[in-house]
N, C-alpha and C positions, 0 to 999 in steps of 0.2 A: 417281377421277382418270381424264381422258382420255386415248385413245392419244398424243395432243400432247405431256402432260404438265400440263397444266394442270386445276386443279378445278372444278369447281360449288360454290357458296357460297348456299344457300338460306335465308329465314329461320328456318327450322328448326336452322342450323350455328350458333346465335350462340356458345357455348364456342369452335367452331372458327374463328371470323374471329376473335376477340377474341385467340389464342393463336398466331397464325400466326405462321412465323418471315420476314425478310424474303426466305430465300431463297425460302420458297413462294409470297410476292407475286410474285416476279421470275420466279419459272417459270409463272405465270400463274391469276388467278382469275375466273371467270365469274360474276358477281352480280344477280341477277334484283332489278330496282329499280319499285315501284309507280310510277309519276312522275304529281307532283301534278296539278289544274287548273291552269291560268294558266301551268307551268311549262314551259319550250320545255328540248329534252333536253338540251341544252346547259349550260343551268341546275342539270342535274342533274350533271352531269358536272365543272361548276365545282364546284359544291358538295362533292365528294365528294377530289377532288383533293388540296387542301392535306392531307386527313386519311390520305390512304394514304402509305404508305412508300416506293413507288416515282413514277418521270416519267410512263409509260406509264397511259395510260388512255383509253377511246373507249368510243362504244356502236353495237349492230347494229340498226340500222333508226327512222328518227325520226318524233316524236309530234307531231302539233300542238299549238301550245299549250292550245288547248280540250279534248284527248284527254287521257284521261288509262289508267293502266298499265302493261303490263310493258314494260318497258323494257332492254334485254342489255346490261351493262354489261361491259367488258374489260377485265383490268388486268396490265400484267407481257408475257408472251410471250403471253400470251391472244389480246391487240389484232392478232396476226396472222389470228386467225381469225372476225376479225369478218363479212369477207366469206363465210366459210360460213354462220355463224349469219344473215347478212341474205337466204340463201339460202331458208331454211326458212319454211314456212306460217305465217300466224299467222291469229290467231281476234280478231275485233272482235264487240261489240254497240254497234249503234248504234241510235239513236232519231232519227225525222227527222218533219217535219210537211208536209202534203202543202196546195199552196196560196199559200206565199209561198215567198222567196228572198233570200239576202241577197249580194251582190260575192265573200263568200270562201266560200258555199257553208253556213257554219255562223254560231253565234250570235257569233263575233268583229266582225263591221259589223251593218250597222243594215239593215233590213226594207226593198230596193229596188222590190219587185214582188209583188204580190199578186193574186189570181186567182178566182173561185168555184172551188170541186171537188164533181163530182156522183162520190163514192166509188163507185169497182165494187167486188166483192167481193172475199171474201178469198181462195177461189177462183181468181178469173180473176186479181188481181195474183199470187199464188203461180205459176199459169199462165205469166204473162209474164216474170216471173225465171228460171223453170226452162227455158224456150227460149227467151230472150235473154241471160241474163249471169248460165250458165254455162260453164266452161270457160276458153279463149283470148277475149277480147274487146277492144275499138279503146277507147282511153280519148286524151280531148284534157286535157292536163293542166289543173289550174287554174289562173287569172292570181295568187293568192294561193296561192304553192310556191316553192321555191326552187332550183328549175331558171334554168339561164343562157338567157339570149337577147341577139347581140350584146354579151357582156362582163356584161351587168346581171341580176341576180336577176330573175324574171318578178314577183314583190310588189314592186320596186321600181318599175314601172309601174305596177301594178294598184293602190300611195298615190297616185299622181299622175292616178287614175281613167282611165290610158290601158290599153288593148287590146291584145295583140301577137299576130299570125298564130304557131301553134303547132303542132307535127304532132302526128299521134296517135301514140297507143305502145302499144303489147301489153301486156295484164296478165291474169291467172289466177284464175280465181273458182274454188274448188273447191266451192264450197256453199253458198247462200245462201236461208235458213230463217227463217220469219215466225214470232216468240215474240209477239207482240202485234198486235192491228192494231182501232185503234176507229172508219175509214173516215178519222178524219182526222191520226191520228195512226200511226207503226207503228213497231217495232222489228222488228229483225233479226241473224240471229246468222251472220258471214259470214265464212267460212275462205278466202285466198289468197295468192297470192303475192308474191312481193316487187315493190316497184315500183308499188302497186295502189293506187288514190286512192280513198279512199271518199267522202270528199265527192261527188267527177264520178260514181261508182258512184250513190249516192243520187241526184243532178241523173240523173241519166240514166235510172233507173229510173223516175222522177217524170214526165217527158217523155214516156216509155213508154206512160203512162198518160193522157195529154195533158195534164197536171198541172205543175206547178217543184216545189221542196223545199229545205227546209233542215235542214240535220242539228243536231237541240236537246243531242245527251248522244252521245259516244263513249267507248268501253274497249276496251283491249287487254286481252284476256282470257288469252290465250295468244301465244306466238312458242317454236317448234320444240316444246322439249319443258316448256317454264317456263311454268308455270301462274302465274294472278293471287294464288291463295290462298298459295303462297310466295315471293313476292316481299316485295324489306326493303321498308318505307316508309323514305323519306329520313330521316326523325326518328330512328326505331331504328338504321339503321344508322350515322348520325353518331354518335351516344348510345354503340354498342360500336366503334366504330372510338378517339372520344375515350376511353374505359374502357381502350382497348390504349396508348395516347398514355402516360396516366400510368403503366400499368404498365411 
């Protein structure tokens, strides 16, 4: 239990979600949620709602829907602290392909541009990440995010294939390490902070290199202290949340 008061619920606790009382919901539970492909966090968080006991529930820091893993799920007095939890690092791998590009950056649209790539090495791309993006870095958001401009979603121009002038924004790379790289393909395993767009990270890296990029495969691997290996999948934890229903 936290100094807040509220618990961690990992999948490791299934006896202890199954058995909770409602006032332990209500004093608040942290739930580290896998979250599927396809599924936008949202989805996750509908999904999970009708089955808890209490009104209260959110989560700290959202996925794309192509992204998939840990996910902070809040429920009860928890939800207050989401904004800590959205404070804290987290860890992605992604996989990206160096050459084409698609409108939202990843394989959610279709292939707009494509390019030769003469691969430099693994070497000098390691080179150019580690002095240029690490640390503090300028990122222009993407048009496919859900930042406002003038009242409207920036994806709600970006379906209607329009553009919108954007500023840049500070984001925090704490580390970013090449686990794979086959000249035209590469993974990477990248820790930072909140607010940090890895799609525009990847495009940006790509560019670097004089190259575009689209990112094929993303995970959240980690956020703060919640690891990918205990997090519930949505299945299991509906499956013991229903199991407490009938009880």
């Amino acid at each position: 239990m936290s100094s807040q008061g509220y618990s961690s619920v990992t999948s490791k606790d299934k006896d202890l979600i199954s058995t909770c009382s409602v006032e332990t919901w209500q004093n608040g539970l942290v739930i580290p949620v896998d979250k599927p492909y396809e599924w936008t966090s949202f989805d996750v968080i509908r999904k999970l709602k009708p089955r808890i006991p209490v009104k209260k529930i959110g989560h700290a820091g959202t996925l794309d829907p192509l992204a998939t893993g840990v996910l902070v799920c809040c429920v009860g007095r928890a939800t207050k602290a989401i904004q800590t939890f959205q404070e804290h690092l987290k860890t992605y791998h992604a996989t990206f392909t160096f050459g084409e590009t698609t409108p939202s950056l990843d394989r959610a649209t279709d292939i707009s541009e494509s390019m030769p790539w003469d691969p430099v090495s693994e070497e000098e791309l390691s080179r150019i990440i580690t002095t240029q993006f690490i640390g503090t870095i300028q990122q222009i958001p993407p048009m496919f995010s859900a930042l406002k401009k003038d009242g409207k979603r920036l994806y709600e121009y970006a379906r209607r294939g329009e553009e919108v002038e954007r500023e840049a924004r500070n984001a925090y790379i704490e580390s970013c390490e090449i686990l794979d790289y086959t000249g035209k393909q590469c993974s990477l395993e990248i820790v930072c902070g909140k607010g940090t767009y890895i799609r525009t990270l990847i495009s940006d890296i790509a560019k670097a290199v004089n190259s575009i990029g689209v990112i094929d495969e993303l995970r959240r691997t980690k956020s703060g202290s919640f690891d990918v290996s205990s997090a519930w999948t949505v299945e299991d934890l509906c499956t013991v949340l229903e199991t407490r229903e009938r009880v």
